[in-house]
Structures are given as structure tokens and as C-alpha cells.
Residue frames as qw, qx, qy, qz and C-alpha x, y, z in Angstrom:
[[0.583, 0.749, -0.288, 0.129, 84.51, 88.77, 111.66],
 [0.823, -0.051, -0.141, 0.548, 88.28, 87.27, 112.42],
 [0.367, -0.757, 0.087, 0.533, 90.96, 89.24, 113.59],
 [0.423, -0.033, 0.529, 0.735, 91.99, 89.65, 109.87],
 [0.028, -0.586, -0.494, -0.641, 89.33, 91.43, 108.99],
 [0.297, -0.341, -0.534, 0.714, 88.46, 94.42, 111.14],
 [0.090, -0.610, -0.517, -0.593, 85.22, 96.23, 111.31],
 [0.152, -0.488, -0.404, 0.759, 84.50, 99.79, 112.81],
 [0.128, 0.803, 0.392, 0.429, 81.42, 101.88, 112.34],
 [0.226, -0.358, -0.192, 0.885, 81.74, 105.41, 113.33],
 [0.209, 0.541, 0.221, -0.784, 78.79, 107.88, 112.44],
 [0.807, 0.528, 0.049, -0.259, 76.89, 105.44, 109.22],
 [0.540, 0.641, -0.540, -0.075, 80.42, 104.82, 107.78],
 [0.978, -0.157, 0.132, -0.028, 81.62, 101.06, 107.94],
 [0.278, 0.845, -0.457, -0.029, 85.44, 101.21, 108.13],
 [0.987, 0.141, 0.061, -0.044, 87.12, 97.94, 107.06],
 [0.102, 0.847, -0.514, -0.087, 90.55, 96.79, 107.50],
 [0.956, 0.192, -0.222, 0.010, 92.58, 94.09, 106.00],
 [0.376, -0.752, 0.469, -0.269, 94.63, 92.89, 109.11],
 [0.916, 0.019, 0.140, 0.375, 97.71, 90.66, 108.07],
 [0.023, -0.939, 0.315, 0.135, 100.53, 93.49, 108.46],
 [0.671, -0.301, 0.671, 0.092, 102.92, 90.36, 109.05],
 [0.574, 0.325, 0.725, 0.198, 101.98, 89.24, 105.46],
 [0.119, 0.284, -0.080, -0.948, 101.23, 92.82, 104.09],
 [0.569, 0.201, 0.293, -0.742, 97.70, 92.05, 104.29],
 [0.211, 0.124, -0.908, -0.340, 97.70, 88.74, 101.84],
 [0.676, 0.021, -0.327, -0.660, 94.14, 87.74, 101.26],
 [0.101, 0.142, 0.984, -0.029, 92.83, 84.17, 102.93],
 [0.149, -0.272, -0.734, -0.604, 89.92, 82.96, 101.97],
 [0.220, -0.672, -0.611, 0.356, 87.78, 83.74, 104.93],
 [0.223, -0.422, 0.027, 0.878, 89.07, 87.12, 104.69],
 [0.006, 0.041, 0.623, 0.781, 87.43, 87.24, 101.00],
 [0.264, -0.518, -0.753, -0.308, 84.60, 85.84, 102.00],
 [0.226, -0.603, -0.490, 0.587, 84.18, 88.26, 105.26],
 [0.066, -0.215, 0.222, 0.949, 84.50, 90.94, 102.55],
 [0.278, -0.232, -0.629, -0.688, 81.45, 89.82, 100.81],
 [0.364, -0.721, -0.573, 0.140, 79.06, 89.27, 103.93],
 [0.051, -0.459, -0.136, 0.876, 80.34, 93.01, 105.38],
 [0.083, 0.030, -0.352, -0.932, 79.34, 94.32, 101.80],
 [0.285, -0.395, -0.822, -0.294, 75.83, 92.17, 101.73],
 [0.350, -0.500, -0.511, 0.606, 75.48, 93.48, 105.47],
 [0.148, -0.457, -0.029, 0.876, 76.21, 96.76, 105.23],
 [0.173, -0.158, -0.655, -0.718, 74.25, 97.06, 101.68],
 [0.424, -0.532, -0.595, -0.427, 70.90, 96.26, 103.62],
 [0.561, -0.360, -0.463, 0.585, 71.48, 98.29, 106.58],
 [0.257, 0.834, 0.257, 0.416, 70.10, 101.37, 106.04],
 [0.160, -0.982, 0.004, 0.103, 71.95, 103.14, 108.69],
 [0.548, -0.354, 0.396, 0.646, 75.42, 102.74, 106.63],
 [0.095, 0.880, 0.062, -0.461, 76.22, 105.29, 104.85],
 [0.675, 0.653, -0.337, -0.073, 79.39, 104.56, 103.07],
 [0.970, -0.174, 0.042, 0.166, 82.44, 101.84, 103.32],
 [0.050, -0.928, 0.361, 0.076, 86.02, 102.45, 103.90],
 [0.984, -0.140, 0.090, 0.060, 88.32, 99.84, 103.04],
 [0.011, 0.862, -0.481, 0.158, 92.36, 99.92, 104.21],
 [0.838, -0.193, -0.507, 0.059, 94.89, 97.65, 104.96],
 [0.718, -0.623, 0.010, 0.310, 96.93, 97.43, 108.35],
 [0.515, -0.626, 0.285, 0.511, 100.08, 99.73, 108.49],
 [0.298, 0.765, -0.228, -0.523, 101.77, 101.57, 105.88],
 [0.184, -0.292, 0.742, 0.575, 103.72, 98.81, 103.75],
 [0.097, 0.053, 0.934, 0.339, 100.17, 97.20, 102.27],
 [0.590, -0.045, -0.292, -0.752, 96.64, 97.70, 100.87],
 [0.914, 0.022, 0.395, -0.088, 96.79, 93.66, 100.27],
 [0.199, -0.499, 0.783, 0.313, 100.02, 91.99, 98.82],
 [0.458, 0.149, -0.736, -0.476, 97.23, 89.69, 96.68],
 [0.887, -0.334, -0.115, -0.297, 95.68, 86.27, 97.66],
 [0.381, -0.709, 0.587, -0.091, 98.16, 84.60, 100.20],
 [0.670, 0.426, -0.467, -0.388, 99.74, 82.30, 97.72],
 [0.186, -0.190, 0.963, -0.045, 100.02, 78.97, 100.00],
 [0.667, 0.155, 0.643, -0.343, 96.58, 78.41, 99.42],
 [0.654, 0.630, -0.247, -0.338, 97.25, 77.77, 95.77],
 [0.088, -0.512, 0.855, 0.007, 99.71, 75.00, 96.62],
 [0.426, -0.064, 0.902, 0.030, 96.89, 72.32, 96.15],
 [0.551, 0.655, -0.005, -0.516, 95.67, 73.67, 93.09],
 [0.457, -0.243, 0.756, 0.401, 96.34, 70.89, 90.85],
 [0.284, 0.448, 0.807, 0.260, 93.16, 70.61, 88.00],
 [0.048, -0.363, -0.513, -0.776, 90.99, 73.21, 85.99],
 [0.380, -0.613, -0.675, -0.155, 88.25, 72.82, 88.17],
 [0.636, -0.422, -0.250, 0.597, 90.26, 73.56, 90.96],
 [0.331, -0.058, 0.183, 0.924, 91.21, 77.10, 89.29],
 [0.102, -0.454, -0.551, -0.692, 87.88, 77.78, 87.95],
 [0.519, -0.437, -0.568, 0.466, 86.84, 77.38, 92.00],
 [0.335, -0.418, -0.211, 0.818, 88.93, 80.07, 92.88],
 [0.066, -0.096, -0.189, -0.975, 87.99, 83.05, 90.21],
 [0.213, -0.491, -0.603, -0.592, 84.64, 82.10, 90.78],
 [0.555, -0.416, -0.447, 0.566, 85.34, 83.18, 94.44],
 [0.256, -0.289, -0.014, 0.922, 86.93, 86.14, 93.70],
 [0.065, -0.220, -0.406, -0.885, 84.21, 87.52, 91.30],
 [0.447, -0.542, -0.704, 0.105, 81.74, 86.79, 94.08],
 [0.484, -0.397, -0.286, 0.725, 83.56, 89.07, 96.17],
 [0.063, -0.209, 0.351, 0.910, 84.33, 91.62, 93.69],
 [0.135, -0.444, -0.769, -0.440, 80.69, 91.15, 92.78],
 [0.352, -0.599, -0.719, -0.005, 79.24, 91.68, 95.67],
 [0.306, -0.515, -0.160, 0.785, 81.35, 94.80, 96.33],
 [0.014, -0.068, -0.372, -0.926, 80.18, 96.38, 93.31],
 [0.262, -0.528, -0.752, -0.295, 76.45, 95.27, 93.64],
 [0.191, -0.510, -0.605, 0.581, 76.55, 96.40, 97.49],
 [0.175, 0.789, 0.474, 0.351, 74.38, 99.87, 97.19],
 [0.369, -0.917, -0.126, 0.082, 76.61, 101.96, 99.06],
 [0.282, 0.896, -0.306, 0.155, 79.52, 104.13, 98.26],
 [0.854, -0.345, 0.141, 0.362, 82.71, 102.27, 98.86],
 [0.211, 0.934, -0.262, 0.118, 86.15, 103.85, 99.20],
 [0.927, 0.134, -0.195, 0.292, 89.39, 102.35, 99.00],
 [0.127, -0.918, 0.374, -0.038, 92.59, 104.14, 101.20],
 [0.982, 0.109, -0.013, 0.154, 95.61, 102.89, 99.98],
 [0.069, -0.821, 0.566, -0.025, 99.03, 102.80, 101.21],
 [0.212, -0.448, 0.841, 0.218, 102.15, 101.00, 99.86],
 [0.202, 0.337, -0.646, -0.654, 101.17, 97.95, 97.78],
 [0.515, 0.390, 0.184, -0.741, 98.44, 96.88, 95.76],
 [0.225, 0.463, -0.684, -0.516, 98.33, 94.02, 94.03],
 [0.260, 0.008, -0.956, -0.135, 96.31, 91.27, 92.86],
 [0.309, -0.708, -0.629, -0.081, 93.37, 90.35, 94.49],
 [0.221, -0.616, -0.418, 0.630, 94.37, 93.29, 96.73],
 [0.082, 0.223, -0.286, -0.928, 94.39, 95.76, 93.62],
 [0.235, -0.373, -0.834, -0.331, 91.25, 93.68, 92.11],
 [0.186, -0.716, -0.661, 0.128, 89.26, 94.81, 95.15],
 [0.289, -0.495, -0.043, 0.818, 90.65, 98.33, 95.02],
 [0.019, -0.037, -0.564, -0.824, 89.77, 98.43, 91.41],
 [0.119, -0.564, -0.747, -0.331, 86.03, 97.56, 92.10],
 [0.210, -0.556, -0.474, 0.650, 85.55, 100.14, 94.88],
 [0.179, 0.914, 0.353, 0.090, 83.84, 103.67, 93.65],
 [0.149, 0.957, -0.195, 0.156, 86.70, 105.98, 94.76],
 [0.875, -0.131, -0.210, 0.417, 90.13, 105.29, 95.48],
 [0.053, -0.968, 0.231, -0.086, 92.51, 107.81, 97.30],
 [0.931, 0.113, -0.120, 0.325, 96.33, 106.80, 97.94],
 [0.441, -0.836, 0.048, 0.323, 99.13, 107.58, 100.06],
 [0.396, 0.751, -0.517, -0.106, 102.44, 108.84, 98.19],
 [0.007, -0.418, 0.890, 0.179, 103.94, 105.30, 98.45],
 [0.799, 0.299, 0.382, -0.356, 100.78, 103.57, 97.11],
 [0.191, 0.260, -0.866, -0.383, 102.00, 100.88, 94.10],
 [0.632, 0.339, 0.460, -0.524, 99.34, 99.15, 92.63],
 [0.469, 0.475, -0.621, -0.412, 99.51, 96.48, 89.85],
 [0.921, 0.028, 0.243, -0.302, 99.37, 92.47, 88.95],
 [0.127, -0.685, 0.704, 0.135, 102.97, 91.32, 89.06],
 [0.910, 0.033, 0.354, -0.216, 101.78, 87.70, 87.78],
 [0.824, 0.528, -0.203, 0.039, 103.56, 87.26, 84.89],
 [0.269, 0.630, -0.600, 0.414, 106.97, 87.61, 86.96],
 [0.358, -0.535, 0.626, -0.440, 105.38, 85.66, 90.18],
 [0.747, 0.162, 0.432, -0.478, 102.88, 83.23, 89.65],
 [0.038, -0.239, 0.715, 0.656, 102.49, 82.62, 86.10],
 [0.222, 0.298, 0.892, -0.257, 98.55, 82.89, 85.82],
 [0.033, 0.310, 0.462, 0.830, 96.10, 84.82, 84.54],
 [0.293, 0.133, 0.303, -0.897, 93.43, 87.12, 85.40],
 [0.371, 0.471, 0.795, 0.086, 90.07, 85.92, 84.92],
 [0.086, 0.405, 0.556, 0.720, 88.00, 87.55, 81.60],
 [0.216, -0.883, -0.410, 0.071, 85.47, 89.19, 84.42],
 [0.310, -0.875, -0.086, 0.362, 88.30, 91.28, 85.89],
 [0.405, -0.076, 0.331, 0.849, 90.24, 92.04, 82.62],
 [0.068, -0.729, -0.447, -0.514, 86.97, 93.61, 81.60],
 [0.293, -0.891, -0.302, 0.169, 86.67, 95.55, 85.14],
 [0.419, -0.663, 0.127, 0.607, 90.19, 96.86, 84.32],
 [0.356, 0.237, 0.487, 0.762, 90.06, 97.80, 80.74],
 [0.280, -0.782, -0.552, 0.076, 87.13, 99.80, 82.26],
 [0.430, -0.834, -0.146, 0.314, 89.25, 101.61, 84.37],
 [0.442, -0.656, 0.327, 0.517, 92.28, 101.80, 82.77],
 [0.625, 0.681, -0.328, -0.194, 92.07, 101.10, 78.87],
 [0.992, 0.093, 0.075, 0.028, 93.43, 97.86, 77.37],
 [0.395, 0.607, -0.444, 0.528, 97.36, 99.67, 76.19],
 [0.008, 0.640, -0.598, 0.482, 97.73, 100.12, 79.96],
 [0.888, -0.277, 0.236, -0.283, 96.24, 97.13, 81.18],
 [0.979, 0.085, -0.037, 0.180, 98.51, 95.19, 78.98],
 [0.373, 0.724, -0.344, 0.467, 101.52, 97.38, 79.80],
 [0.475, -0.504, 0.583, -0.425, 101.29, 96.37, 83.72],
 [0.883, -0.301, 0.337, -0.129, 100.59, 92.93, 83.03],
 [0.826, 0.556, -0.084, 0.037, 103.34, 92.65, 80.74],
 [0.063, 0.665, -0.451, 0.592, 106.18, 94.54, 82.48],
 [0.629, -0.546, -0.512, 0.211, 104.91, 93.05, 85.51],
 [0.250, 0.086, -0.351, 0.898, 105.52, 96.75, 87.12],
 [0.063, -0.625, -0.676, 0.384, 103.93, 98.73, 89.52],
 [0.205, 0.676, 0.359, 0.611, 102.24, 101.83, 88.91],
 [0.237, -0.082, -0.421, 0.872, 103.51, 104.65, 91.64],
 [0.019, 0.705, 0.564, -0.429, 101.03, 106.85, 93.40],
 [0.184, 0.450, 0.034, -0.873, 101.33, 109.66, 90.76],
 [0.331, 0.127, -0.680, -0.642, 101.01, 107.77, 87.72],
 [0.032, -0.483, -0.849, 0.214, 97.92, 106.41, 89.56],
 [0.246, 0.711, 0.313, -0.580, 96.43, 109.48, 89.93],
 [0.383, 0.559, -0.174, -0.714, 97.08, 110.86, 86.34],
 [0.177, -0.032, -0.867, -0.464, 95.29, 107.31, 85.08],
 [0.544, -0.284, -0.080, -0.785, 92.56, 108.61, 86.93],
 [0.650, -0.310, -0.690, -0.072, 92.81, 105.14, 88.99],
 [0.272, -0.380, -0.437, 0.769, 93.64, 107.68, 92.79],
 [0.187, 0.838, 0.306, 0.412, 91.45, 110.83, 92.93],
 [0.233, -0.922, 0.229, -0.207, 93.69, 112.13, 95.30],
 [0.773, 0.092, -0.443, 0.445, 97.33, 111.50, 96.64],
 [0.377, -0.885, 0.081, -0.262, 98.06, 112.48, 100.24],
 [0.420, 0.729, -0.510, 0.181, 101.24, 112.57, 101.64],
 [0.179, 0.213, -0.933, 0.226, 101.69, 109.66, 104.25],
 [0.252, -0.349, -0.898, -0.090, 99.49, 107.19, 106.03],
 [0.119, -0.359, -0.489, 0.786, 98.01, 109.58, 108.48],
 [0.070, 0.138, -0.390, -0.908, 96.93, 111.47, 105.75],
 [0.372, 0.057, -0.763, -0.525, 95.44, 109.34, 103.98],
 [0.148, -0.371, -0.883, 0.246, 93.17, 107.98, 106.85],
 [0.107, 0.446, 0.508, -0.729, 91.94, 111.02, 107.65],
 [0.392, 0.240, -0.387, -0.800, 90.93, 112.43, 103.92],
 [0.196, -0.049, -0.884, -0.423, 89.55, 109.20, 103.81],
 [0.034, -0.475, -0.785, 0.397, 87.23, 109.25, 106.74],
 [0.202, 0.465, 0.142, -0.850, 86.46, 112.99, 105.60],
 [0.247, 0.016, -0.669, -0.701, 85.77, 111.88, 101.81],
 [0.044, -0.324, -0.944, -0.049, 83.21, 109.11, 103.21],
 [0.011, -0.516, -0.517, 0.683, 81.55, 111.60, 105.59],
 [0.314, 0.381, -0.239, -0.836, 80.59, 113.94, 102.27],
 [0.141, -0.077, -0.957, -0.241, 79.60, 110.83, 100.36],
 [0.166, -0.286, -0.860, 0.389, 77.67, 109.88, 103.07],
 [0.174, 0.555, 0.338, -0.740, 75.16, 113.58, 103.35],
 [0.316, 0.185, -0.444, -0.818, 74.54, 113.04, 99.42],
 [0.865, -0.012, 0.105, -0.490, 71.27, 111.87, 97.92],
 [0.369, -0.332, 0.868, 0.022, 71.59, 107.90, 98.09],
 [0.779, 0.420, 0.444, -0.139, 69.27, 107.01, 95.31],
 [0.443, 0.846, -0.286, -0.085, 71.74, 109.13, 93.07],
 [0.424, -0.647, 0.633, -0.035, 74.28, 107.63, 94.45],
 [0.713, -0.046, 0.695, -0.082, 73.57, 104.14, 93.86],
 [0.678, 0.669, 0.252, -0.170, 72.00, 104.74, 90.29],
 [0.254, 0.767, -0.579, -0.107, 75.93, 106.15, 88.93],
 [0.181, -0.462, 0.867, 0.054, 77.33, 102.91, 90.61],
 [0.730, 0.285, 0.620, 0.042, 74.61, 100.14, 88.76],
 [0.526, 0.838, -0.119, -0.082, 74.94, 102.58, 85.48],
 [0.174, -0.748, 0.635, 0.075, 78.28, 101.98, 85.70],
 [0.475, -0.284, 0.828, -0.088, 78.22, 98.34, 86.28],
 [0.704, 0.449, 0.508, -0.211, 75.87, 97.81, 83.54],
 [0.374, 0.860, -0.279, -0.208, 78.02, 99.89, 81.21],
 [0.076, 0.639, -0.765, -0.002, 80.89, 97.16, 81.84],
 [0.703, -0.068, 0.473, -0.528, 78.81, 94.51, 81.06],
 [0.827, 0.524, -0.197, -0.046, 78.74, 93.57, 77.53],
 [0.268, 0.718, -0.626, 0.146, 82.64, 93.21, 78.49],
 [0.539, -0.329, 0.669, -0.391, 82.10, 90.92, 81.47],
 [0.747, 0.426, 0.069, -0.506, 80.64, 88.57, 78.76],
 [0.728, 0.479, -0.489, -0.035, 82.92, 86.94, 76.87],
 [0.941, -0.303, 0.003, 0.150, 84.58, 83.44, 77.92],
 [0.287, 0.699, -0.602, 0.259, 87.79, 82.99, 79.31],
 [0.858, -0.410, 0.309, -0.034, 87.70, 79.29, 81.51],
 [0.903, 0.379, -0.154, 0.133, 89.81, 78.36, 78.83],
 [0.378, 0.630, -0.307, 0.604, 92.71, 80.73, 79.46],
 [0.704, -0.604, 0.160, -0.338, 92.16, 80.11, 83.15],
 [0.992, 0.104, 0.048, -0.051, 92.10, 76.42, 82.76],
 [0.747, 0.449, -0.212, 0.442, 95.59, 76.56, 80.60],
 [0.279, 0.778, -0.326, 0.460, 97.58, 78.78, 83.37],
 [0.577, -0.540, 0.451, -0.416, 96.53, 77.19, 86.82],
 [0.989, -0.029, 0.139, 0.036, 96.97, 73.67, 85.36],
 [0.561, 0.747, -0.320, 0.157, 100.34, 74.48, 84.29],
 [0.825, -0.245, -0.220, 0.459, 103.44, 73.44, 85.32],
 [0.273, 0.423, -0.143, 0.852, 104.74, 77.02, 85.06],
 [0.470, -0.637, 0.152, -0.592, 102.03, 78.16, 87.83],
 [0.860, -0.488, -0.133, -0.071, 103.42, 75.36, 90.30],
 [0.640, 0.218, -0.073, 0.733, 106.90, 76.41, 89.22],
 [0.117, -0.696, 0.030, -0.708, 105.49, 79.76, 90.32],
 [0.853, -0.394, -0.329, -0.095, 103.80, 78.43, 93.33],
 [0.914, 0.041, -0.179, 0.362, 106.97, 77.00, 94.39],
 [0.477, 0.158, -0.111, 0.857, 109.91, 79.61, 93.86],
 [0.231, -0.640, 0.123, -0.723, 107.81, 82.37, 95.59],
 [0.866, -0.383, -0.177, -0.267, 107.29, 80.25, 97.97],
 [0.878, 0.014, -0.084, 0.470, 111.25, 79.37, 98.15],
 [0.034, -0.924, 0.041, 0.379, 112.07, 83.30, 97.75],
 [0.668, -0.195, 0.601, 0.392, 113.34, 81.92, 95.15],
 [0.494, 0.257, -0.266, -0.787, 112.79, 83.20, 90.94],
 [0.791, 0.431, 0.298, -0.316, 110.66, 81.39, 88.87],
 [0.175, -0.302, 0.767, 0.538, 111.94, 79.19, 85.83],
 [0.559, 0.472, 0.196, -0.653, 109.50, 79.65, 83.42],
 [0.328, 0.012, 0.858, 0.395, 109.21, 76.44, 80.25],
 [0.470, 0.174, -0.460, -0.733, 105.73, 77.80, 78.66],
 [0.712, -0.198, -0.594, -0.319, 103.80, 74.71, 79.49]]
């Protein structure tokens, strides 16, 4: 693994950290993909136990995917590419057969809330924020795999109330949408409950274990189902998502034209 991705076992538990503080942990693509070989890894490894996954320092989880690499994103194809990336990822963390746990401090968004959302348990520090600001940065769209994983989690009223608003959701109103089972009060915290949560995980029966998290996955299937390249297609080929692109890129807003 890169220095952006940092891996430490300690007693069966594989504890994973997304290491771009500088960036507040923005996503490259190696970085995605190191996420899916750890999970493949660690999934056929019988002496892991369960997975921890954090980013560097208190301001970020993961700030999203790091949005130069969308600068040569010019065609359909080119868009379709990328989600089929990310649902790899976000595949392969759900498939993996071992308890994964998310520890989040400060913010959470985009691909970094996407992989938070697929994890089994999520805990969060009291300045955890956690949401998919697109419609105010970017101007894209989620792909149809991972509005289904979050209507899942969160019911469709509040899915479309974050991506609409383009706000975050604070660390309480996380916990009482059941997306945090716990809020601890600063980063410190929030490592340690996490290492302790794995460690319990970790002494239960692992066939039960596994069975809740395919039952699960199978239960959020039929949803996973229905197309959406179309509605891809139409937001990355836009001129509004290179107008995004751009003015975040500039620190600049966005002038948004609809086409």
C-alpha cells in the first residue's frame, strides 16, 4: 500500500487509514483501488477479525474523490468508467466477509461518505458532517447503485433532502438517522471506542456475522437493479459538471446553465 493508504493490524483487526490530511483525505484512484485489494485481502485471511476504517487527523473521514482527476472527463464513457470504479470498491467492501467499521471525524462526503455508508457500523466524533454536497459543487449525480445503498440507509425524503440542500448532516442528526451508532466526544475518543467496538465484533460467532451482512446486501438488491447510465451519462457530459470541475477548482462558485 502507498503512503495514502495506511495499514495496521493489531490483535486480527485490520486498521485502515485514509492518509491525505493536506487534502482532508480526498480519494485518488489508487487509494480506491488499495481499498478494494485490503478488503479482498483481509476477507480471505482468516486471521482478520474485523476492519477499521479512519481518515488522518480530525478535519476529515474523506473530503470525496479528489476532484482534479475529473478534469479529463470529457464523454459518457468516460463517466460510466468512473462509477463503475467506485461500485467495485463499495462492492467489494460490502462483499468482504468481515465486519467493517467506519470512525469518523469532521467531514464526510462523497465517495468518502459512499464508503462510510457501505461499512456495517459507523461511530462518529462530535464534529463528524457527512453528506453529498454535489448539487452545489460538482453538478453530477450519484450513480443508481449508491442511491439504492442510501435509500437503504436513510429513506428516500432524507436522501433527497441532503442531495437537494446540498447540506451536511451534523454528528447528532447522524446518530438519530440511525446512520452513527454512537457519538463520542473528540478524535481520541473516537479511536479508541473504535478499536474497542472492533475487538467485541471480533470474539462473536463469524458465520453469524457474515450471514446479517449478505442478508442485508441481498435485501438491497432488487434496488441496486434499476438503470441509471442514462442520468450518469447526462451530468458528467455536461457543461455544468466542467463548470463545476472548474470553479472548485478556482475556489471559485459554480455558474450553473442546466445543460
Amino acid at each position: 500500500m502507498s503512503d495514502e493508504l495506511l495499514i495496521e493490524r493489531r490483535e486480527g483487526i485490520v486498521f485502515v487509514t485514509l492518509n491525505r490530511p493536506q487534502a482532508r483525505n480526498a480519494l485518488t484512484f489508487p487509494m480506491y483501488e488499495g481499498l478494494a485489494t485490503l478488503a479482498a485481502e483481509a476477507g480471505a485471511d482468516e486471521a482478520v477479525k474485523a476492519i477499521v476504517i479512519t481518515g488522518a487527523g480530525e478535519k476529515a473521514f474523506a473530503a470525496g474523490t479528489d476532484i482534479s482527476q475529473f478534469t479529463s472527463f470529457r464523454s459518457a464513457e468516460d463517466a460510466l468508467a468512473y462509477e463503475a470504479r467506485i461500485d467495485r470498491v463499495l462492492s467489494a467492501l460490502e462483499d468482504c466477509p468481515k465486519p467493517t467499521i467506519a470512525a469518523i471525524a469532521g467531514a464526510c462526503t462523497g465517495g468518502g461518505a459512499a464508503i462510510a455508508a457501505v461499512c456495517d457500523l459507523r461511530l462518529g466524533a462530535a464534529n463528524a458532517r457527512f453528506g453529498f454536497p454535489i448539487a452545489k459543487t460538482l453538478g453530477n449525480t450519484l450513480s443508481m447503485a449508491n442511491h439504492a445503498r442510501l435509500v437503504a440507509l436513510l429513506g428516500p425524503a432524507r436522501v433527497a433532502d441532503l442531495i437537494f440542500t446540498a447540506r451536511l448532516m451534523e454528528a447528532e442528526e447522524m446518530k438519530a438517522a440511525g446512520l452513527l451508532s454512537e457519538v463520542l466526544p473528540d478524535h481520541a475518543a473516537l479511536q479508541a471506542r473504535a478499536a474497542e467496538l472492533a475487538a467485541t465484533v471480533a470474539g462473536h460467532a463469524p458465520l453469524t456475522l457474515r450471514a446479517t451482512k449478505m442478508a442485508l446486501k441481498r435485501l438491497r438488491a432488487p434496488l441496486r437493479a434499476v438503470q441509471g447510465d442514462d442520468l450518469v451519462a447526462m451530468c458528467f457530459t455536461s457543461r455544468d459538471f466542467q463548470e463545476g470541475v472548474e470553479a472548485f477548482l478556482a475556489r471559485r462558485p459554480a455558474v450553473w446553465q442546466g445543460r
